[in-house]
C-alpha positions, 0 to 999 in steps of 0.5 A: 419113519416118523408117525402122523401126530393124533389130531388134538382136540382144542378150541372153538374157531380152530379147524382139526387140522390148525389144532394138529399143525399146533401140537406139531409146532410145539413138538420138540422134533425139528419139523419144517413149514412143508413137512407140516402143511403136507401132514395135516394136508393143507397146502403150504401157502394155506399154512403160511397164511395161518402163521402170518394172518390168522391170529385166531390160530396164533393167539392158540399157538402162544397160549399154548407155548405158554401152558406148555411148562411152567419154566417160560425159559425151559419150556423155549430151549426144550421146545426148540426156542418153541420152534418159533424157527419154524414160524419165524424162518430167519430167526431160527437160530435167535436167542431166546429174548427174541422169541420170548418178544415174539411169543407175548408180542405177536398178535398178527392182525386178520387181513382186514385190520391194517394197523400195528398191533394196538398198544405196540410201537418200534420201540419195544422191539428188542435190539437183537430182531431190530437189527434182523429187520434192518439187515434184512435186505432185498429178499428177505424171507416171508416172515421178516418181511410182515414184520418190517411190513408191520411196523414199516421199514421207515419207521424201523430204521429211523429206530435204529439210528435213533438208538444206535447213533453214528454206528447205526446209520453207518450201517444203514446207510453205506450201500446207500452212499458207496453201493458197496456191501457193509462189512462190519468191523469192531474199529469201525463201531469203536470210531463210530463212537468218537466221532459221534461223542466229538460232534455232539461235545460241538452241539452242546457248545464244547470243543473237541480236537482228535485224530485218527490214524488209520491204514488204507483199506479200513475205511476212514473217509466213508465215516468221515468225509462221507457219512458222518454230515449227513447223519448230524444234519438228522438232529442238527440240520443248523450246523456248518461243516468244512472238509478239506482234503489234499486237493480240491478234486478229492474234496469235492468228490467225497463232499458229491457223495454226501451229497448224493445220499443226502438228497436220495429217496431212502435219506429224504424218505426217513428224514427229510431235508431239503437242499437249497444251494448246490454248487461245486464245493457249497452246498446248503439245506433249507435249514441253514447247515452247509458244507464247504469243501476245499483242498489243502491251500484254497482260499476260504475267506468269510466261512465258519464251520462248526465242524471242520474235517481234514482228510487225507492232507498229503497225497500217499504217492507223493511222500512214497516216490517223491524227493526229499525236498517234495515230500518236505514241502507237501507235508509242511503245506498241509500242516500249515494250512490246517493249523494257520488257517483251516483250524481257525475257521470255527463258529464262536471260537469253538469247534469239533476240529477232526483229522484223519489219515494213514501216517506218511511222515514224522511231522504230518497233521496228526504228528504235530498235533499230537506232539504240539496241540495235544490232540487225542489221538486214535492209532490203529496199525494194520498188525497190532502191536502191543508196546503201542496199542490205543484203548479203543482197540480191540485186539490182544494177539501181537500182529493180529491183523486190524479187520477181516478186508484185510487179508494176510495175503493181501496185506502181505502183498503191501507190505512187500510193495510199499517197503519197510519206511512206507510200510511203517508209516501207512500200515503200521502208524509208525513213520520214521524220519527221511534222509540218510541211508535208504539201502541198510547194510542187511539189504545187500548182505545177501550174496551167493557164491553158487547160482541156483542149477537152473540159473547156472544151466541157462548159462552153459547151454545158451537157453533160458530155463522156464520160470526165468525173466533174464533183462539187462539194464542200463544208466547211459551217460555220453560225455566221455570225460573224466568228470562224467557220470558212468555207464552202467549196463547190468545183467538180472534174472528173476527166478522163484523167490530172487532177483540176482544181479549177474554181471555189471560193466561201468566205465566213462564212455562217450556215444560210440564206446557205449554202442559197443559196449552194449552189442558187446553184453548182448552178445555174451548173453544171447538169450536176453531179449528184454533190454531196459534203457532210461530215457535220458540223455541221447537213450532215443539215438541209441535206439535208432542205432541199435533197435535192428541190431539188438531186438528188444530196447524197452525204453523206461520213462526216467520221469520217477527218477533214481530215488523213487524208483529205489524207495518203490522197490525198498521192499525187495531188497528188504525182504532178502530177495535181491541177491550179490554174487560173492567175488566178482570184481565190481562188487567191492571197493570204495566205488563198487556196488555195495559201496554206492547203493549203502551211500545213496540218499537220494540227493545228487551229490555222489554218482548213483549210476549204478543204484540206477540201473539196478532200481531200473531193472528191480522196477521192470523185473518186479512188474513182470515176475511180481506175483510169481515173487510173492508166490514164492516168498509166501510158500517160503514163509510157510516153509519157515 
């Protein structure tokens, strides 16, 4: 039990016990605001009064602190920074700069006085408690908020900004324009900083061409497309932006989000700036700065920008799932609409031009403009790599992830989704060039010339064991003739970490054979009641004539295709999961399983029947076991 403290004797103005709450204040002991009012017997309000209002008892209290020793840095750390955490609350854990302002600065006027202390100004607040005011947020403690109070919360942030650019108003203003919280991130500030130095080169009349290359997730079109305008038009309201994007809906919504934080209160209320035009993709301010906002190959005859942006040119599902020759195309179209004609919009010959996106393709925006107009360009993969690590980034442990929203599960999870050539584009920056083989040899190297005892019971006994997702898959085909594509109906079953493939039947059948041979694979498997079908061909009269028959047709939409259907689970046969058996017959063989998918390119010209089945039943299975896969390929990683 610690003892009441003597009441100390002390100057004229200040009651016995403010005098005791004083000595207590500068004790080294961590008393807290409570356990001090109720020992000098005040209510706790009363002591909260004198620690904010009166500034006869803190005008002591510093005296005090000062006389305490002569070592003013000493004395702080020794004192428990002075127990100014006491006074302070929030600060409590603040270096000794700040408490070192707040003792020599802190003179908390009488409630009668409504000025800031005279002689005072936002700028002698020193950095580290700017920014606590600022982050203060909506329930700040007592004491924080007398000082925004003070100093007034217009006033600290224009402050803030003021000395910390881009970076600062990123972090005032997001919740603002995303109403998301904030996270701070290192590649954020490092960004921040460029594009800041980017636009300001353009206002002192000098031109600047960058990229950046970033992964999903990591916050690319909030700092440009979203919040980098409307903190330029802060200092240089005159000038004229054009943002572009793959198409015009995406545009003009990141063009409405700047434009919805530019005319809100807490923008107008620090800076304020009016809108004189505002229309679909054209907005302008009572100062003559616009923003212009159009999708990749939209007109914009008679516009000039002093800035000119290109956010995410080509759609990511696009180049993920589409053909050879739509991926070619799109990517083409964003390259020439950037450099034939977005690019040369520019006000006096000059402009801050600024790309950024995920990497998608070998000759993207950034890949051309980096090889073909030497544009600096900014690369942060997912997972850092040494061998190709940007100057601007801050990590040094090889697969160090890129920022705490990335977590290993969940980028662990995109990486599986995506595949290894999506993966290497979008997360790693590092795309590789379509066409040849898609299915490597080490993908379908995985054989098993023994099921699992789980898998090999179901097949005895009739039953399916739990945790088992038992499907057959079938690439219908009607004509019958020699010429024809094949039927390929094929048996899969998902368990823990594997997807195996059973049994496969592939003949040339016309409408009736195929009937049969479908009663017939159901039959020899009892238990599978999911049954996948493309929806090509005739797949809906078969359905008509075998729905009562065989319970369980689940008619896929053959819309994606073979290709995208095989790029989409890429992942799976990647990671090893997608397991052969060793000697069954339809394996091997110039026509075989293995034979087919190693030369699948995707472009028509051999029979792909079988890659076709296999990616229907990859694509359904892994939509229905996906996060039972993952489960288990994470706790086999740890087991590694």
């Amino acid at each position: 039990m610690v003892g009441k403290p003597k009441a100390p004797t002390g100057p004229k103005g200040l009651s016995k016990n403010q005098i005791q709450a004083i000595d207590m204040l500068l004790s080294p002991k961590a008393w807290t605001q409570n356990h001090i009012a109720d020992t000098v017997g005040v209510s706790r309000s009363t002591f909260h009064r004198w620690l904010t209002q009166n500034g006869t008892f803190m005008a002591e209290y510093a005296k005090q602190v000062k006389k305490q020793t002569e070592d003013f840095e000493r004395g702080l750390e020794n004192a428990r920074v002075s127990a100014l955490g006491v006074v302070l609350g929030a600060l409590d854990d603040h270096d000794r700069v700040t408490a070192r302002w707040v003792v020599e600065n802190r003179k908390v006027p009488d409630p009668v006085e409504d000025d800031k202390p005279k002689g005072k100004d936002v700028k002698d607040i020193p950095d580290d408690l700017l920014l606590k005011l600022c982050m203060a947020g909506k329930d700040p403690s007592p004491e924080i908020q007398h000082l925004i109070d003070l100093y007034g919360a217009i006033e600290i942030d224009r402050e803030y900004v003021d000395r910390y650019g881009f970076y600062g108003f990123v972090q005032l203003a997001w919740w603002h324009a995303d109403g998301s919280v904030y996270q701070d991130a290192p590649h954020i500030r490092a960004i921040a900083g460029e594009l800041e130095a980017a636009i300001r080169a353009r206002h002192e009349g000098k031109g600047c061409d960058l990229g950046v290359a970033l992964p999903p997730g990591a916050s690319k079109s909030m700092l440009l497309s979203v919040l980098l305008q409307p903190w330029a038009w802060i200092w240089w309201p005159e000038s004229t932006w054009i943002t572009a994007a793959y198409d015009d809906p995406l545009a003009h919504r990141l063009s409405s989000k700047s434009r919805t934080l530019v005319e809100g209160d807490w923008y107008q209320e620090r800076w304020p700036l009016g809108i004189k035009t505002s229309q679909g993709r054209f907005w302008e301010n009572a100062k003559g700065g616009k923003r212009i906002a159009v999708g990749i190959g939209s007109r914009i005859t008679g516009e000039h920008g002093h800035v000119v942006l290109l956010d995410d040119p080509v759609k990511e599902q696009l180049t993920r799932l589409g053909t050879p020759a739509q991926i070619s195309a799109a990517v083409a179209k964003a390259v020439d609409f950037w450099f034939g004609t977005l690019s040369t919009r520019v006000v006096d010959y000059v402009a801050a031009r600024i790309l950024i996106h995920q990497r998608l393709h070998v000759d993207d925006p950034i890949g051309v403009a980096q090889r073909d107009h030497g544009y600096r360009v900014i690369t942060y993969p997912a997972r850092f790599d040494p061998d190709r690590a940007d100057d601007l980034d801050h990590r040094k442990v090889k697969g160090e992830i890129l920022c705490e929203r990335m977590t290993e599960e969940a980028l662990f999870d995109l990486e599986i989704r995506l595949g290894p050539r999506a993966a290497a584009a979008q997360l790693d920056q590092n795309p590789v060039p379509l066409g040849g083989q898609l299915l490597k040899d080490e993908y379908l190297s995985h054989r098993y010339g023994v099921l699992p005892s789980d898998i090999q019971r179901t097949i005895e006994s009739g039953v399916a064991g739990p945790g088992q997702r038992w499907i057959t898959a079938w690439d219908l085909t009607f004509k019958g003739k020699p010429t024809s594509d094949f039927v390929v109906g094929q048996v899969w079953v998902a368990y823990e970490a594997g997807f195996y493939v059973i049994d496969q039947i592939r003949r040339q059948m016309g409408y009736m054979d195929t009937k049969q041979a479908m009663r017939d694979l159901a039959a020899s498997y009892p238990w599978i009641t999911a049954h996948v079908v493309e929806d090509a061909a005739n797949a809906a009269a078969i359905d008509d004539d075998l729905g009562n028959e065989i319970p369980g047709i689940v008619m896929q939409s053959a819309a994606s295709g073979c290709l995208a259907r095989t790029q989409k689970s890429e992942g799976l046969w990647a990671s090893g999961a997608v397991k052969i058996p060793e000697d069954a017959a339809w394996v091997g063989g110039s026509e075989g399983f293995v034979a087919e998918h190693l030369g699948f390119d995707g472009l028509g010209t051999r029979h792909d029947d079988q890659v076709s089945a296999s990616s229907l039943a990859l694509v359904h299975l892994h939509s229905l076991a996906g996060s039972q896969w993952i489960a288990a390929m994470k706790a086999a990683a740890k087991e590694q």
